[in-house]
N, C-alpha and C positions, 0 to 999 in steps of 0.2 A: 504494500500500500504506500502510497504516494503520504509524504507530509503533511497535514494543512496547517495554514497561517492564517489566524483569524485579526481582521482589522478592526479596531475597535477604537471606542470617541466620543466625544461629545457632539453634538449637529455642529454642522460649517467649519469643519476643521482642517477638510481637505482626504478624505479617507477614500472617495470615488476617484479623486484625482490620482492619488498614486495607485487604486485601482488598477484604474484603466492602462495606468503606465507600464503597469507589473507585467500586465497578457497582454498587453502589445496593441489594444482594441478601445475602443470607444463602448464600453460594453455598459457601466455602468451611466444613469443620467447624471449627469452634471450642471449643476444652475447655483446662482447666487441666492439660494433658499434653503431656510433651515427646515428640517426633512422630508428633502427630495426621498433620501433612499426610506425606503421602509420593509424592506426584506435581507434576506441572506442573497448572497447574487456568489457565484463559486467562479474560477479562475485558471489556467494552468498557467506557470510561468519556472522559466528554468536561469539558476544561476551560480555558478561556480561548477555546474557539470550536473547542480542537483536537479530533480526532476520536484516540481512542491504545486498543491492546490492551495492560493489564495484566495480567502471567502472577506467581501464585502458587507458589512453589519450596519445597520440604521444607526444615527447617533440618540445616545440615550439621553432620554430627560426623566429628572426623578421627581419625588411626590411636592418637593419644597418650587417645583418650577411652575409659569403662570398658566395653569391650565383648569377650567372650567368643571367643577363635579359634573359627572351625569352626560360630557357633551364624547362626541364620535370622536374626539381628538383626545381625550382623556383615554379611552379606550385602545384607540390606536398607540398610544406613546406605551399604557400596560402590554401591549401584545409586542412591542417593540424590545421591549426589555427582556422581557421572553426569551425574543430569537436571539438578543445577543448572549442569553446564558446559555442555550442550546449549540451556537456557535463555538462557545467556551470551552465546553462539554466536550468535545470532539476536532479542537485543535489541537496541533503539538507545541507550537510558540505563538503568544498573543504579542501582536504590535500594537503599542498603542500611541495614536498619534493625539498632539498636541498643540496647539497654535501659540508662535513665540510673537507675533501682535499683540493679543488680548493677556496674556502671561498666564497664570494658572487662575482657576477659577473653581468654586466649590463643588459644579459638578466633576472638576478635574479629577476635585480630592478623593470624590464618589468611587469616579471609575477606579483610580488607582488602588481603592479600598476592596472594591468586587475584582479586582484581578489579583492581589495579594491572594486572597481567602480562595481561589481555582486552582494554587499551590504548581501552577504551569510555570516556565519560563518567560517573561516578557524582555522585550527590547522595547527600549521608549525613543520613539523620534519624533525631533520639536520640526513642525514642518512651518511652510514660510519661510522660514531663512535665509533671504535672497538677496540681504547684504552682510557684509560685514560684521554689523551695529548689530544685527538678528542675533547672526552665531553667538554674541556676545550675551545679547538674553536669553539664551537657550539656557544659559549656566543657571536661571533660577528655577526650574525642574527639578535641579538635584533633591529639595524640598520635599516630593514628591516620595522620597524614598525607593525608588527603584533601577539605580543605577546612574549609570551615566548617560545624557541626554545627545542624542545622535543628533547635527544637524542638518535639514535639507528644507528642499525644493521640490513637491510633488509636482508643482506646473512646470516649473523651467526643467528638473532634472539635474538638479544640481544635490549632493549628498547621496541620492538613494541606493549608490552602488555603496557606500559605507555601511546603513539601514540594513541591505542585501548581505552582505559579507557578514555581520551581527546574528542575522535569522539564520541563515545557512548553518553555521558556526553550533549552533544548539539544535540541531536537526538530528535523529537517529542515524545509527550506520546505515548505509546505502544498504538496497534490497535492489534485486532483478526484477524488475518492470513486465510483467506479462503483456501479451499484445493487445490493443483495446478491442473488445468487440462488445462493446455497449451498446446497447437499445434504445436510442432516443427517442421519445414519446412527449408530443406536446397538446397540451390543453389548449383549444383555442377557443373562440365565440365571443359574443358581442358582451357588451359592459354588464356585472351584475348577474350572471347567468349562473354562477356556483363554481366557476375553475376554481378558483383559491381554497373553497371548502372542499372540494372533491380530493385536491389535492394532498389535504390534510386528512381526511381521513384513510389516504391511500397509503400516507407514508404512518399515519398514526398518531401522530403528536402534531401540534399547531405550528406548519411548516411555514405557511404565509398567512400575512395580515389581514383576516375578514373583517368587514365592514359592509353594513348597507347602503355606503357612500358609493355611487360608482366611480371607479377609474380609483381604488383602492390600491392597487397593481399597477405600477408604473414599467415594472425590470422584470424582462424575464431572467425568472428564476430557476434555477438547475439545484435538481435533490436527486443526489446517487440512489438506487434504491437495489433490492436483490429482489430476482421476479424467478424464483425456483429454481437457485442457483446461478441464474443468468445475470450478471452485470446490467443495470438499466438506469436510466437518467428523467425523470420526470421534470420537465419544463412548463412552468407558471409563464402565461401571458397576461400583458395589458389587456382588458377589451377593444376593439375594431369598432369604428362607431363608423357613421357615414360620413364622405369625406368633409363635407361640409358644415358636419357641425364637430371636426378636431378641434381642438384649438393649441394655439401657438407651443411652442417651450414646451414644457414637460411633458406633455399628450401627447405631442404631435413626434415626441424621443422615442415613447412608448409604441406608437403605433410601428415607426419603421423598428424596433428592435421583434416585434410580434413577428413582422413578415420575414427577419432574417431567423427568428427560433424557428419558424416553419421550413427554412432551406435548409438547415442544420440536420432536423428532425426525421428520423428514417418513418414515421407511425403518426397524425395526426388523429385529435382525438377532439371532435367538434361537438361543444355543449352549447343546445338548446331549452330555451325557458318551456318547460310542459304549456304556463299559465297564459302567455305570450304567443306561443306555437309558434310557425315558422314565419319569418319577414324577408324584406330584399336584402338585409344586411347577412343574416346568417347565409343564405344563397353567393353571398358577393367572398364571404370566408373561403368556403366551400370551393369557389371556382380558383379562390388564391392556392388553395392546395393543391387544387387538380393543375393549374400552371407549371408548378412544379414538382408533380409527378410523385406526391409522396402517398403513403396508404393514410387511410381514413377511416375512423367509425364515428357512425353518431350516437351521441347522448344525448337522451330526452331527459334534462336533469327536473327536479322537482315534482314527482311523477307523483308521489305522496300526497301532493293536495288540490289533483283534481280526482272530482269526482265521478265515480265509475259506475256504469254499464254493462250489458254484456256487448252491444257493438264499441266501446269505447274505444279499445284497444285496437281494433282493425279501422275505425274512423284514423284514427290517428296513425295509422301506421300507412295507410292509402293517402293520408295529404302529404306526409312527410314523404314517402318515396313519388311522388307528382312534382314536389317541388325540386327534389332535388335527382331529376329522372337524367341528369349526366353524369350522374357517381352512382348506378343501379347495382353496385359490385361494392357498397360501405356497407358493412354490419349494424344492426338498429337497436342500440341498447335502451330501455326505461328506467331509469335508475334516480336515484334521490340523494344525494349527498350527506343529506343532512340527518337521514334516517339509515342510511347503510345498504337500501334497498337493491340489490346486485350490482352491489359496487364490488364487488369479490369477481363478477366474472369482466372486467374494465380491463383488468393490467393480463390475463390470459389469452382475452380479445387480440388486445394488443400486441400480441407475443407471438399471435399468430400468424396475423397481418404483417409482422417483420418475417417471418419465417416465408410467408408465401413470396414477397419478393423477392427471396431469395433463392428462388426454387429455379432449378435450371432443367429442362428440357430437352433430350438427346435429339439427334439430329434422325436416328430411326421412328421413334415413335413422331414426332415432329409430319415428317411426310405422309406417315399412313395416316393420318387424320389428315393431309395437306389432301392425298389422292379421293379418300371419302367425302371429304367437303365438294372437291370439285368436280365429282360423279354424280351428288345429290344437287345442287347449283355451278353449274359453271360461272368464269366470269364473265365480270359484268364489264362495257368501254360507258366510258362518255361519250362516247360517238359509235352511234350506229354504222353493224357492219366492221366495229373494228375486230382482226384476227390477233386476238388473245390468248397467251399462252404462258401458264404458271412453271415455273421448272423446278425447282426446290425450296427448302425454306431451310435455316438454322434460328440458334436463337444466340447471337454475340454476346449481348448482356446481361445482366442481373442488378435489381438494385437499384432504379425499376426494372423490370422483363422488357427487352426490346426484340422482337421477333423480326427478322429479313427474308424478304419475300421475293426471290429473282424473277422477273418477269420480261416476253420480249419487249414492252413496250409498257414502261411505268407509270408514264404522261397521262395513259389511255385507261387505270383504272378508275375503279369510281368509287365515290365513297362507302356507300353501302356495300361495297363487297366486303370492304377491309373491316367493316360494321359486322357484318356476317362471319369472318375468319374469325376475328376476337370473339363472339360469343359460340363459337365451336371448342375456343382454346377454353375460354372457361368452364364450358360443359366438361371437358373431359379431365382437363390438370386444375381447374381451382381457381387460384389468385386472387382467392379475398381479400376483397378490401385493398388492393391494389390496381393501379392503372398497368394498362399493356396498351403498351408502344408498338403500331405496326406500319412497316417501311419494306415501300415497295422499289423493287432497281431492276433497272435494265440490263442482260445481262452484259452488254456492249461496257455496262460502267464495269465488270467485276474488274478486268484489267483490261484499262485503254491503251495499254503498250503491246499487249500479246494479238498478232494478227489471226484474223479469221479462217480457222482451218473448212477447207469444204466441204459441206453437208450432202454427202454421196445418199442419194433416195435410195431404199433398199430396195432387191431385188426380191420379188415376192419367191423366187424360185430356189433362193439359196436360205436355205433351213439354219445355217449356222449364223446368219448375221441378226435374224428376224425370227420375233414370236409374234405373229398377228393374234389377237383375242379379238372374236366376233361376239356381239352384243346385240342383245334387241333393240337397246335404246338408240338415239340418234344421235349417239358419239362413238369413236373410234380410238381403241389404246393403243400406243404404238411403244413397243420396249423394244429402244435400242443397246447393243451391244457392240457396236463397231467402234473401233479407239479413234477415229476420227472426230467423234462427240463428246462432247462434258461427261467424265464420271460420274456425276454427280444428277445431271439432268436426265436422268431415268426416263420420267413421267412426263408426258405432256400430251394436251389434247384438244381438238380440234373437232370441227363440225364436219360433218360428212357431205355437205355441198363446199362446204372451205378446200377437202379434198381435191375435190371435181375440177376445183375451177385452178389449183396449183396445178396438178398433172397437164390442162389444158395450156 
């Protein structure tokens, strides 16, 4: 297991800033407001050769600070403190940062008081520091009781390799690195809908900040989690609102860090309001996954309080697959968050749907559903009259599935054919809850530098080059065996006045 280094602070000290600078990203929000962060946000960053997870923590405000009994900011600042002892819990070295402007300050005293008592190692670095006159105030930290006060520069980048060399230095002995094969899995849908609490009762203890404020969830957030032995990562997003009613700075951070946790993301997991049903925004989600090609289920979250029937469940199960009849291949979970309601089968869902993408396809089984599809339907052109001819298929990728389809003439298929092969692939191999990629080539593209060997017509009279199969239908199988032809292009078939009018 990799090290973590948990950052920890008072609000506006600068804790996102060196953040972002550790992993190399702009991952955490950043703005001149005291608690932007309000989650745990995790990190990889390496230095001195070490391999370490750096986790980003809300800054804490305690009971003596000006916050209103009773209000959703008292609330929020209680569950903030939370995450940072849970943070705690589960570092190896706490860094605590500190601002050499403001000099120390009673929540200083706090924080330094709840890191003594976690009996962890800390390294205290006074950040700001970006003259001279700074380094020179950092010395009144010593105060503080925890050592000597490292000085830096989280914006400019000035100290942090000193900070760096400090952490590293009190790290466990190096361990061999297994290779990652983590499962990323993100929560997605519009503001308010339950990710934060689903999330929470996935991982079991209160991972992120609930609130019936929307837009609670500014960062997405990464929680390791073990899904039956398997390494997995469960990803908290901001809500997607409609473009036009983002608004500026911290929303508008939120929204593009959602669509980047979805490129990340091998597993999308799109929660919908039961009470709400389906709108153009969760539709507008849905197409952003499908852009880019990742797997999907949906969650009917809050299923607990509506009220039921016996058509209720198929009511709702026919507007939700209507509405979202270009992902007919997502799994349709009902589940409740807040009640626990098959939230047990969410992370297996999930695990499936990583598994189907990665499911690879032989190049035999591949064609004999290739030659069955195109015996039952031949192809289709977009222009009438065109002679069309399927020759092989493979499947090059995985991760999504992209299936290759050699054709004479690729320009000339049509869409619904390629509509009709992917719902034969899924009949017979699967691929729930996964998109399938299908690319059609000419075979002129396989390689444009190998010229064209001549296509010798067989001789019906010579038994060793030719097997004719006569059929009732009104098509014609022709298996070549002459090495003049593609290995590979076995199969192909053509219309029996297509014949007629060739030999003519």
């Amino acid at each position: 297991m990799k090290p973590v280094v948990a950052i920890v602070g008072r609000p506006k000290v600068g804790k996102s800033t060196f953040f972002n600078r550790l992993i190399g990203q702009r991952k955490a929000i950043v703005e001149d407001l005291p608690g932007t962060t309000r989650d745990r946000l995790y990190g990889d960053c390496i230095w001195n050769g070490r391999q370490f997870t750096v986790v980003d923590t809300a800054g804490l405000l305690f009971e003596h600070d000006d916050l209103t009994e009773g209000t959703p900011q008292k609330e929020i600042a209680r569950q903030v403190r939370e995450q940072v002892k849970i943070a705690l819990a589960e570092a190896d070295v706490m860094l605590f940062v500190v601002d050499t402007v403001y000099g120390i300050t009673a929540a200083d005293d706090e924080v330094a008081e709840m890191l003594r008592k976690s009996g962890k190692p800390i390294v205290l670095a006074a950040n700001k520091a970006d003259t001279l006159a700074k380094n020179v105030d950092a010395i009144e930290f010593y105060n503080l009781n925890l050592g000597e006060p490292i000085p830096m520069s989280a914006y400019h980048g000035v100290g942090t390799g000193d900070v760096l060399d400090a952490v590293t230095a009190l790290f466990p002995p190096n361990e061999e690195e297994d290779r990652d094969e983590t499962v990323r899995i993100a929560l997605v849908g519009r503001p308010n809908v339950g990710k934060s609490s689903l999330l929470n009762k996935l991982v079991g203890n209160e991972r992120s900040v609930v609130s019936s404020i929307p837009g609670t969830t500014r960062d997405a957030i990464d929680t390791p989690i073990d899904i039956d032995g398997q390494p997995g990562m469960l990803i908290d997003t901001a809500g997607v609102r409609r473009r036009g009613r983002v608004e500026p700075g911290v929303e508008k951070h939120s929204v593009l860090r959602t669509l980047r946790a979805i490129d990340r993301a091998d597993v999308a997991l799109l929660l919908i309001d039961a009470e709400e049903g389906v709108t153009a925004q969760d539709t507008h989600v849905a197409g952003m996954i499908l852009e880019q090609h990742k797997g999907v289920c949906i969650l009917v979250n809050k299923w607990d309080l509506i009220v039921k029937d016996d058509e209720t469940f198929y009511h709702f199960t026919r507007q939700i697959r209507e509405a979202f009849k270009f992902i007919p291949y997502a799994p349709l979970l009902f589940i409740s968050a807040k009640s626990g309601q098959r939230v047990d089968q969410v992370l297996p869902t999930a695990m499936k749907i990583a598994l189907e993408r990665r499911k690879r396809v032989s190049t035999s089984q591949l064609n004999a559903l290739l030659r069955a599809a195109i015996f039952e339907h031949p192809p289709t052109s977009i222009r009438v009259g065109a002679h069309l001819r399927i020759y092989y298929a493979t499947q090059p990728q995985i991760d999504p599935p992209v299936f290759l389809f050699f054709t004479n003439d690729a320009a000339m298929i049509h869409w619904g054919y390629a509509r009709y092969l992917e719902n034969r692939l899924r009949e017979k191999f699967g691929f729930v809850g996964t998109p399938i990629k299908i690319v059609f080539r000419s075979r002129a593209d396989k390689d444009p530098n190998k010229p064209k060997s001549k296509q010798r017509r067989p001789n019906p009279h010579d038994a060793r080059t030719t097997l004719a199969v006569e059929v009732e239908e009104p098509f014609a199988i022709d298996l070549w065996e002459d090495e003049s032809h593609d290995d590979e292009a076995e199969v192909f078939w053509v219309r029996d006045d297509q014949i007629e009018d060739d030999e003519e």
